[in-house]
C-alpha positions in Angstrom: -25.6 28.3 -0.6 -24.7 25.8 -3.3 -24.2 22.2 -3.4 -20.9 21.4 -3.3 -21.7 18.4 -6.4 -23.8 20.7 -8.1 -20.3 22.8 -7.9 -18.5 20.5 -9.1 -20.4 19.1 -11.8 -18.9 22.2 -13.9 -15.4 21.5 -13.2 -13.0 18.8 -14.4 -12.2 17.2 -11.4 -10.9 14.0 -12.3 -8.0 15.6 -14.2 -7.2 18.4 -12.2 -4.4 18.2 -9.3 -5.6 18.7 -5.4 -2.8 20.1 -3.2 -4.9 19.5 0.5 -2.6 21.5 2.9 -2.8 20.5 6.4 -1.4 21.5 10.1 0.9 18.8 10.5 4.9 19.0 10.5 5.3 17.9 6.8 3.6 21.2 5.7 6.9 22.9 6.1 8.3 21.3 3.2 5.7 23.0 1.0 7.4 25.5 -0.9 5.0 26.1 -4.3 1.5 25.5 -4.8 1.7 26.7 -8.7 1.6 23.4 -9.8 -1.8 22.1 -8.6 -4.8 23.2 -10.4 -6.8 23.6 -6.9 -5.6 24.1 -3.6 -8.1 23.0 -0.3 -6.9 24.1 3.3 -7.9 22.2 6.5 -9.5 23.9 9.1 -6.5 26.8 10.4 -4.0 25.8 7.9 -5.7 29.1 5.8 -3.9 31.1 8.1 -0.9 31.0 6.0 -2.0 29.9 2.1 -4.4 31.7 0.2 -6.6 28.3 -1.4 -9.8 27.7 -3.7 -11.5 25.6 -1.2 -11.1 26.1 2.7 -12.9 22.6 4.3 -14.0 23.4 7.9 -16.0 21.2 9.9 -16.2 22.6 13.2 -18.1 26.4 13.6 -15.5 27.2 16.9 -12.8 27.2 13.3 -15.3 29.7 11.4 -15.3 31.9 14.6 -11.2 31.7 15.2 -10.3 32.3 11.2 -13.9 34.8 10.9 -12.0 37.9 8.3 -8.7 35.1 7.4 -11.9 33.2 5.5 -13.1 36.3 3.2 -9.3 36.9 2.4 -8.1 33.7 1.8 -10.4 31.5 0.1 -12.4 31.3 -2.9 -15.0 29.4 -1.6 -15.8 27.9 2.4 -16.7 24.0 2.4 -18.8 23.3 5.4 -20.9 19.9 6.1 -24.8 20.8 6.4 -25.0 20.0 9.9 -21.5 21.9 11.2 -19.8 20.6 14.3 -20.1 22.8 17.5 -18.1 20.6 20.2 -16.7 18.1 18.1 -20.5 16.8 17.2 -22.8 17.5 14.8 -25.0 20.3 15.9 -29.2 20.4 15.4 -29.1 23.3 13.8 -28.7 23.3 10.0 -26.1 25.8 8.3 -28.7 27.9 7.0 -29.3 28.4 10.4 -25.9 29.9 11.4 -25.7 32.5 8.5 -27.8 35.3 10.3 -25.5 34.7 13.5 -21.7 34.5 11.6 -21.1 37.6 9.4 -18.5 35.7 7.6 -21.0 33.1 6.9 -23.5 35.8 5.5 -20.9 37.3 3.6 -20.0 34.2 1.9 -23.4 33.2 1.3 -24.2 36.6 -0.2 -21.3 36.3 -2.9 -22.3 32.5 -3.7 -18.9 31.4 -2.0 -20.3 29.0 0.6 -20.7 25.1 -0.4 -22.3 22.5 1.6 -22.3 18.8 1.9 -24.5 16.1 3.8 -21.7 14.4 6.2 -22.6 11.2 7.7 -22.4 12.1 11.1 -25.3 13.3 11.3 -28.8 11.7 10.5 -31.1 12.0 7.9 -31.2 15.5 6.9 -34.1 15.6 5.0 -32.8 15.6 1.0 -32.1 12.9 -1.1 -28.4 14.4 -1.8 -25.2 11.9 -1.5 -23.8 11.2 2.3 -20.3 11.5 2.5 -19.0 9.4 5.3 -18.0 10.5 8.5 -14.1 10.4 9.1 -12.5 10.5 11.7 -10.5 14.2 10.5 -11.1 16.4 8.3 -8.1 15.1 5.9 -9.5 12.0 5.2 -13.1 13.8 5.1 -11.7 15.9 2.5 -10.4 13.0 0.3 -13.5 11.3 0.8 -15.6 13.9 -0.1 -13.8 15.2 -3.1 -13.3 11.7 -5.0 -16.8 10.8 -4.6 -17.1 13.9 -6.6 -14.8 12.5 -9.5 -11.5 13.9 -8.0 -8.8 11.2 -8.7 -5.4 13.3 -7.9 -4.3 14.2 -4.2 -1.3 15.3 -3.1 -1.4 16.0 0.7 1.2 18.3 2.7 1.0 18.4 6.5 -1.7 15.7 6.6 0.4 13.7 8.8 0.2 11.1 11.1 1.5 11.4 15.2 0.6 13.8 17.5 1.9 16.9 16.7 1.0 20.2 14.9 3.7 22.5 12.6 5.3 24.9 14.8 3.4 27.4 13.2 0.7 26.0 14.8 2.0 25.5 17.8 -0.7 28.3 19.2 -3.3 26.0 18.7 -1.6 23.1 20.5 -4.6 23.9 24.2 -7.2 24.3 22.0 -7.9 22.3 18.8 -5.4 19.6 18.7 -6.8 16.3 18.9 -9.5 18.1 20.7 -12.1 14.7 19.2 -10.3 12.8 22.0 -8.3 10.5 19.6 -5.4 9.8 20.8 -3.5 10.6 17.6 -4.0 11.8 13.7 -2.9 8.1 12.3 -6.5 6.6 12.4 -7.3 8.8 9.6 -5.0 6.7 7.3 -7.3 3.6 7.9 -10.0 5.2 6.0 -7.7 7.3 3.2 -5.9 3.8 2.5 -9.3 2.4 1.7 -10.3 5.3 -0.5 -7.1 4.9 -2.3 -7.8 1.1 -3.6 -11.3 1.6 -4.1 -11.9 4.5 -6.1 -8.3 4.1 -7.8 -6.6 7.3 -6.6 -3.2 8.9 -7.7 -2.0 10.1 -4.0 1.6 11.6 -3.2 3.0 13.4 0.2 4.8 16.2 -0.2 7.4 14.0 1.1 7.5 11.1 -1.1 10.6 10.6 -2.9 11.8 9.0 -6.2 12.8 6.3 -7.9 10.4 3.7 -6.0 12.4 1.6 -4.3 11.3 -2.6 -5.4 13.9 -4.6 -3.5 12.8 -8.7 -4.3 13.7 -12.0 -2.6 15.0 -14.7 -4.9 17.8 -16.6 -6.4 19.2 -17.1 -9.5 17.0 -20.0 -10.7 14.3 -17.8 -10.0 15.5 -14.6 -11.9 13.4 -15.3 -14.8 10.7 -14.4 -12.5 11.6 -12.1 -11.2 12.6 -9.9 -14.8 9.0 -10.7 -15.6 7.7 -8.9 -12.1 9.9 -6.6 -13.0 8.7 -5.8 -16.8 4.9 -5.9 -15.3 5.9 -3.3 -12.1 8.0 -0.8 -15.2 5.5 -1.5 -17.6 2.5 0.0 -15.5 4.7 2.5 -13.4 4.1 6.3 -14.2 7.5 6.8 -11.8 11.0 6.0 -12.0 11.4 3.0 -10.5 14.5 0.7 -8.6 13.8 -3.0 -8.7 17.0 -4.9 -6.7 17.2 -8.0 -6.8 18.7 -8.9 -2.8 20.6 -12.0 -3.7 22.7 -10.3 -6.4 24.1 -7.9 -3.2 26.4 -10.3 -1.8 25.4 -9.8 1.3 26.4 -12.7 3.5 24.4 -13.7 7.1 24.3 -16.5 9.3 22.3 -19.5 9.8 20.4 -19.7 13.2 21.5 -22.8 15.5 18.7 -24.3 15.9 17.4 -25.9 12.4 13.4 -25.1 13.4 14.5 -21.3 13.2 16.3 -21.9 9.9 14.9 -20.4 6.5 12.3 -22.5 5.0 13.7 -21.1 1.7 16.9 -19.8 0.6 15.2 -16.1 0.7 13.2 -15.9 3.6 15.0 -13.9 5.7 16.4 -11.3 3.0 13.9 -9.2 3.5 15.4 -8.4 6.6 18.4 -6.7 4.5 16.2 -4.2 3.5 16.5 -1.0 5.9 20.8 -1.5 6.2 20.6 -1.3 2.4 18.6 1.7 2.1 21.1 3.7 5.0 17.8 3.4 7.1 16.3 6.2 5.8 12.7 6.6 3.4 10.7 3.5 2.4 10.9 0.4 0.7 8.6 -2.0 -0.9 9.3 -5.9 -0.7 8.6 -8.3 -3.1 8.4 -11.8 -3.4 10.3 -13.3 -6.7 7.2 -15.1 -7.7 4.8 -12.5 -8.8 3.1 -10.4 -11.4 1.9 -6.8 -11.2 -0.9 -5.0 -13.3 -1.5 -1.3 -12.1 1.0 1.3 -11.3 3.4 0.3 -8.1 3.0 4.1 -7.1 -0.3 3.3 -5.6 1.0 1.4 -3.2 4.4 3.3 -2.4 2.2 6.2 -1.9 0.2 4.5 0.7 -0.1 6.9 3.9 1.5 5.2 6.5 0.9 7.7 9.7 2.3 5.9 12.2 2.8 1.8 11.5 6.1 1.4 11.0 5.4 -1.6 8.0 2.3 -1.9 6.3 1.3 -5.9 4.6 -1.3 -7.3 2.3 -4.3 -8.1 4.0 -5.9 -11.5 3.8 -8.9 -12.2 1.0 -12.2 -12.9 2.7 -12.4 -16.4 3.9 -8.7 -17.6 3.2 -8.6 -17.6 7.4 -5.0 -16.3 7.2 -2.9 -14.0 9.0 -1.5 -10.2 7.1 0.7 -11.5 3.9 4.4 -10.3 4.6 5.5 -11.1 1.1 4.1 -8.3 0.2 5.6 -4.8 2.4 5.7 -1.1 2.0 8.6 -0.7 4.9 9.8 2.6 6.7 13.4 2.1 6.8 14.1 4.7 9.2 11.6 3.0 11.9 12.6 -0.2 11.3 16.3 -0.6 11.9 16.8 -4.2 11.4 20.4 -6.1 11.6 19.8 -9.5 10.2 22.6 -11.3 12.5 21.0 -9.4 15.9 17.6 -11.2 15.1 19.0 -14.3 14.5 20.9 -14.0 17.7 17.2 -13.3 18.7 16.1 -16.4 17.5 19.2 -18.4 19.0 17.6 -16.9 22.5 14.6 -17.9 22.4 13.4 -13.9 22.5 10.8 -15.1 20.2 10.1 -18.0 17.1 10.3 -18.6 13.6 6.2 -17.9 13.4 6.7 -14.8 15.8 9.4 -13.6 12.6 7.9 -14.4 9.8 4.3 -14.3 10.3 3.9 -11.5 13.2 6.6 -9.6 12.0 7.8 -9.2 16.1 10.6 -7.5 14.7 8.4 -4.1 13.9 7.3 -2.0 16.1 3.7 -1.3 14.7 3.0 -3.5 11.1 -0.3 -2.7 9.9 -2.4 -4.7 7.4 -2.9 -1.7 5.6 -2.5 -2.9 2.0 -5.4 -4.5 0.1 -5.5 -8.2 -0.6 -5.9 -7.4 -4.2 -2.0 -6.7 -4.2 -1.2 -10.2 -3.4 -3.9 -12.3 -4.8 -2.4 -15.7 -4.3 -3.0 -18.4 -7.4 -6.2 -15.8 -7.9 -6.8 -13.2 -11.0 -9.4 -11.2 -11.9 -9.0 -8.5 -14.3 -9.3 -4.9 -13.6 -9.0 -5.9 -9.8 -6.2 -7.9 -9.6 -3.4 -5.8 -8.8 -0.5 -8.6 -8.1 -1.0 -12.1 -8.6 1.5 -13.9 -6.6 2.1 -17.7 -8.0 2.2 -19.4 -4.3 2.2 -22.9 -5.8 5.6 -24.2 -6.7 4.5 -27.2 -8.3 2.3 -24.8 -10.9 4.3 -21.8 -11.2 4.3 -21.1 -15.1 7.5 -20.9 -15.7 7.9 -24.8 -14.2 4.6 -26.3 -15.2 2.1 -26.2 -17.7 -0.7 -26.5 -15.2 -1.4 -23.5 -14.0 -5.0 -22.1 -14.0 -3.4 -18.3 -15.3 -0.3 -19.6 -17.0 -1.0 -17.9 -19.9 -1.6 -14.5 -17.9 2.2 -14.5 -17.1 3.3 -15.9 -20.6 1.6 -13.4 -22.1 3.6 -10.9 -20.0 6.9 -12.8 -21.0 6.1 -12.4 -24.3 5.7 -9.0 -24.0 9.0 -8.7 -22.4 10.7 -10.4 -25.5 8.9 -8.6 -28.1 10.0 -5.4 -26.3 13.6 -6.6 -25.7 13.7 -6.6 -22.3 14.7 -9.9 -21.8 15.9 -12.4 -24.3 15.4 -15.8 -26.3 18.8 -16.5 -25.0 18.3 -15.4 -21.4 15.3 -17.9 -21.8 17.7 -20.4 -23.2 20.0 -20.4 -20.5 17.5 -20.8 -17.8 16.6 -23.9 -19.2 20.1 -25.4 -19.7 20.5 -24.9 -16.1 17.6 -26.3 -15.3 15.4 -23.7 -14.0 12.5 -23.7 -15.9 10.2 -25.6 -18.3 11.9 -26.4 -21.9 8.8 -26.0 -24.2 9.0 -22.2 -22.8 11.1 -21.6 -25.7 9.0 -22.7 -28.1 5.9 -21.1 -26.5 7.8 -17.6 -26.6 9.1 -17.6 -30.0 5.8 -18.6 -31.3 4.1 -16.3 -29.3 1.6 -18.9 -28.2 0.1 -18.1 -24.7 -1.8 -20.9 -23.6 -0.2 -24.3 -23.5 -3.0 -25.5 -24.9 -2.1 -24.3 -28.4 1.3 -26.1 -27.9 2.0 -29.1 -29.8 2.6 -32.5 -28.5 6.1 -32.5 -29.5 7.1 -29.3 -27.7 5.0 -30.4 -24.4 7.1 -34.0 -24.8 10.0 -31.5 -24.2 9.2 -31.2 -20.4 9.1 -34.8 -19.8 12.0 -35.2 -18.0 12.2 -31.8 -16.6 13.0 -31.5 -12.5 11.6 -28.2 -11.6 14.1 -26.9 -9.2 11.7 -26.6 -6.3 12.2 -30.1 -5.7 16.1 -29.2 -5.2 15.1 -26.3 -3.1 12.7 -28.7 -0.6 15.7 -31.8 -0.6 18.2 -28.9 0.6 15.6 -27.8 3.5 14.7 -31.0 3.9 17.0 -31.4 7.3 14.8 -28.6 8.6 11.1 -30.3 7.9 12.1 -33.3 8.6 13.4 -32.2 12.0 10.1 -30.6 12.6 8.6 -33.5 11.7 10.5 -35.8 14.4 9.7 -33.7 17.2 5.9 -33.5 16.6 6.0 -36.8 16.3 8.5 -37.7 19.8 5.2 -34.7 21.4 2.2 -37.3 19.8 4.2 -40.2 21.2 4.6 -39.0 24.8 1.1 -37.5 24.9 -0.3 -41.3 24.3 1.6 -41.9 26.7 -0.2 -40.1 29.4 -3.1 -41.0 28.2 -2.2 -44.5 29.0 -1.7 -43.8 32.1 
C-alpha cells in the first residue's frame, strides 16, 4: 500500500492530461480516451472503461465491482479511512485487506494507493488531508491538483439528478444514496479549485469558439477592442467577441421612465440567448474592462445546475453578485427582451429585481470569483479582469486613473501588433469619445501620463468625456427618481407633524 503523493512524486502531473470519467448522462458523448495521458474512473463508471486510476470511496463499490477492479485498472485509489454507509468507517484500510480479496490482491501487486480524506479525524500521520467533498468528482479534482495535476477534462461528471442509462441499474442503490438532493453541490467546491490552484478544466461537452458577446456603443468601441486584444491575447481557444450594439437589434423602451435603462446598454445583455438560437453558453461582458488570464477558465466553469453563474463580490465591498460579468446557459435561459419589459410595464417585478437579482433566471449562482471583475482594483498575478467602474477615470477619458497606465500599456500593445490603429485612435477623438493626448501617449509609447508633457496634457483641456452626454440623455430618468423620493420625504414629514 503506497502513498498516493509518494506515487505521484515520480510522474509529471502537471503536464499530463486527466480524463475523470463519471456516471452521469454526459459520459455518453465519450468516444476516445487516446488522447489523455491518464484516465481516473469514479466509483462504477470502471464497469465500462479500462483506466490507470479507479477512485472509490465507499467499500459497498469495492464489493459490487470486486474482479471488474483487477481487470480494469491499473491502480485502486481509496481514502485511508473508506466509507461503509456513506461515513467514514473506524477501521483503517489496512484493516479491510485480509477481509476483500480484491483488496489483498491489489496490495500484493503494489496497485493500491491511499490518501488521508478529511472526513475523517486525525489519523495518526503527518501526511496532507485532502478535503472532504461532497462526491467523489470534485474529491477527485481536489485530490489530484493538490498533487500538482493542473489539466481535467471531466465526462459524465454532471450536475442534476440522474445517472447514464447505462447506469440505470444502479438508480435503488447508489444514486445520491449521501442524501443530497442532487450532484450540483459538487460544482461549488470544483469552481473553487479551479480559481485557486489555476486549473485548465473542459467537459466533454464544451464547445468552441468561446462565445464574448459585450455591451457598448460606439463611443465606447475603443474599449471595447482593447478588452478584446487582452481576452485574444491570453486565450489558448478560438474565440468570438460580438459587440451587441453592432447587431441592429431594435427593442422598446419600458413606460415607466424608473424601469428605463440607466445606460444605453443595460438591458442588451438580455439579447444574448435569442442570438445564440438558445442553445450552449455565453459569456457577457461589460465594454469597460480588461482581461489578464485565458477567458477559457471561466467558459469552462462547471455550471451543474444554475442556469447563470456572476462574479462574486470582494470581501467587504457589501455588494450583491456582479451581473456585468456572466457565463449564461442559453438554452435555460430563454429570454425575449420585449416580454420582460412587458414584465416591467406590469409590475411583475422592478428595475432592481432585473438588474441586480437577475429575476429573470431561474437559478443564477455567484459562482465566479471576484477576481474576474475587480472593480477600479489590480493586483498582478490575481487580477483576472479589471473592470474601469468609474466613468469619470476611465483611461481612455481621463488621465486620473490609479491603473491608467495598466490599460495603456495594453493599447499599445494592440497598436504595435496592428490590431487596432493610430487612425482608429484618431477618429475616436475627432468624435469626441476619448482623451486627445491619447494619440501622443500611443505613438510615443509612453504608458504613464506622467511621462507626458505639458503640452500634450494641455490637449485635454477642453475635452467633454462623453459620459457626461450619456448622464444628460438619462437624465429624465434620475431626475424622475429623484422627484418622487423627494414628494415620499415630504409626505412622511408630514405625518410626522401630525
Amino acid at each position: 500500500m503506497q502513498h498516493i503523493g509518494e506515487f505521484f512524486s515520480e510522474l509529471d502531473l502537471e503536464n499530463s492530461r486527466f480524463l475523470v470519467i463519471g456516471k452521469g448522462p454526459s459520459v455518453a458523448r465519450l468516444k476516445d480516451t487516446s488522447r489523455f495521458d491518464y484516465t481516473v474512473s469514479l466509483n462504477h463508471a470502471l464497469r465500462d472503461y479500462s483506466v490507470d486510476f479507479s477512485h472509490i470511496i465507499d467499500l459497498d463499490v469495492v464489493d459490487s465491482l470486486d474482479q471488474i477492479i483487477l481487470d480494469n485498472a491499473k491502480y485502486l485509489i481509496m481514502p485511508l479511512y473508506p466509507h461503509v454507509n456513506s461515513a467514514p468507517s473506524k477501521k483503517s484500510l489496512l484493516d479491510f485487506i485480509e477481509d476483500y480479496p480484491v483488496l489483498r490482491a491489489l496490495n500484493d501487486q503494489n496497485r493500491l494507493l491511499w490518501y488521508n480524506l478529511g472526513t475523517k479525524k486525525k489519523s495518526g500521520n503527518s501526511l496532507p488531508v485532502v478535503p472532504g467533498g461532497y462526491f467523489s468528482g470534485d474529491v477527485i479534482v481536489s485530490l489530484l491538483s493538490s498533487n500538482g495535476a493542473r489539466n481535467f477534462t471531466m465526462a459524465g461528471v454532471d450536475g442534476g439528478k440522474t445517472y447514464a442509462d447505462g447506469f440505470s441499474d444502479l438508480n435503488q442503490s447508489t444514486l445520491l444514496s449521501n442524501g443530497r438532493s442532487s450532484f450540483d453541490i459538487q460544482f461549488d467546491n470544483i469552481r473553487r479549485f479551479i480559481m485557486e490552484r489555476n486549473l485548465n478544466y473542459n467537459h466533454i461537452e464544451d464547445e468552441y469558439p468561446v462565445k464574448v458577446y459585450v455591451a457598448t456603443t460606439e463611443a465606447q468601441m475603443l474599449a471595447t477592442k482593447v478588452l478584446e486584444y487582452s481576452i485574444r491575447k491570453h486565450s489558448s481557444v478560438p474565440v468570438e467577441v460580438v459587440a451587441i450594439h453592432e447587431l441592429g437589434i431594435e427593442y422598446k423602451e419600458p413606460k415607466d421612465v424608473e424601469n428605463r435603462q440607466r445606460t444605453p446598454f443595460s438591458f442588451q445583455r438580455f439579447l444574448i440567448p435569442s442570438i445564440c438560437n438558445y442553445q450552449g453558453r455565453a459569456i457577457y461582458l461589460d465594454s469597460d474592462m480588461q482581461v489578464f488570464t485565458d477567458i477559457k477558465e471561466l467558459w469552462s466553469l462547471p455550471m451543474g445546475g444554475d442556469t447563470l453563474l456572476a462574479a462574486k463580490s470582494r470581501k467587504g465591498e457589501g455588494r450583491k453578485p456582479h451581473f456585468s460579468v456572466m457565463l449564461i446557459d442559453c438554452e435555460r435561459n430563454a429570454w425575449d427582451i420585449n416580454k420582460i419589459i412587458d414584465c416591467l410595464d406590469n409590475n411583475n417585478f422592478s428595475y432592481s429585481d432585473l438588474m441586480d437579482g437577475m429575476v429573470v433566471s431561474e437559478k443564477p449562482s455567484a459562482g465566479i470569483s471576484c477576481t474576474w471583475n475587480s472593480l477600479e482594483y489590480f493586483k498582478e498575478g490575481e487580477t483576472k479582469l479589471i473592470h474601469y467602474t468609474d466613468m469619470k477615470t476611465q483611461p481612455w477619458v481621463s488621465t486620473k486613473n490609479p491603473f491608467e497606465e495598466v490599460w495603456v500599456r495594453e493599447l499599445i500593445s494592440a497598436v504595435n501588433d496592428g490590431s487596432i490603429s493610430i487612425d482608429y485612435i484618431r477618429s475616436h477623438i475627432s468624435n469626441g469619445w476619448v482623451r486627445p493626448s491619447l494619440e501622443d501617449q500611443v505613438t510615443l509609447g509612453i504608458e504613464s501620463s506622467k511621462g507626458l508633457s505639458s503640452d500634450i496634457l494641455a490637449k485635454d483641456r477642453d475635452f467633454s468625456p462623453p459620459y457626461n452626454e450619456l448622464i444628460c440623455g438619462y437624465s429624465d430618468v434620475s431626475s424622475n427618481i429623484l422627484k418622487r423620493l423627494w414628494v415620499k420625504v415630504i409626505k412622511t414629514a408630514r405625518y410626522l407633524k401630525r
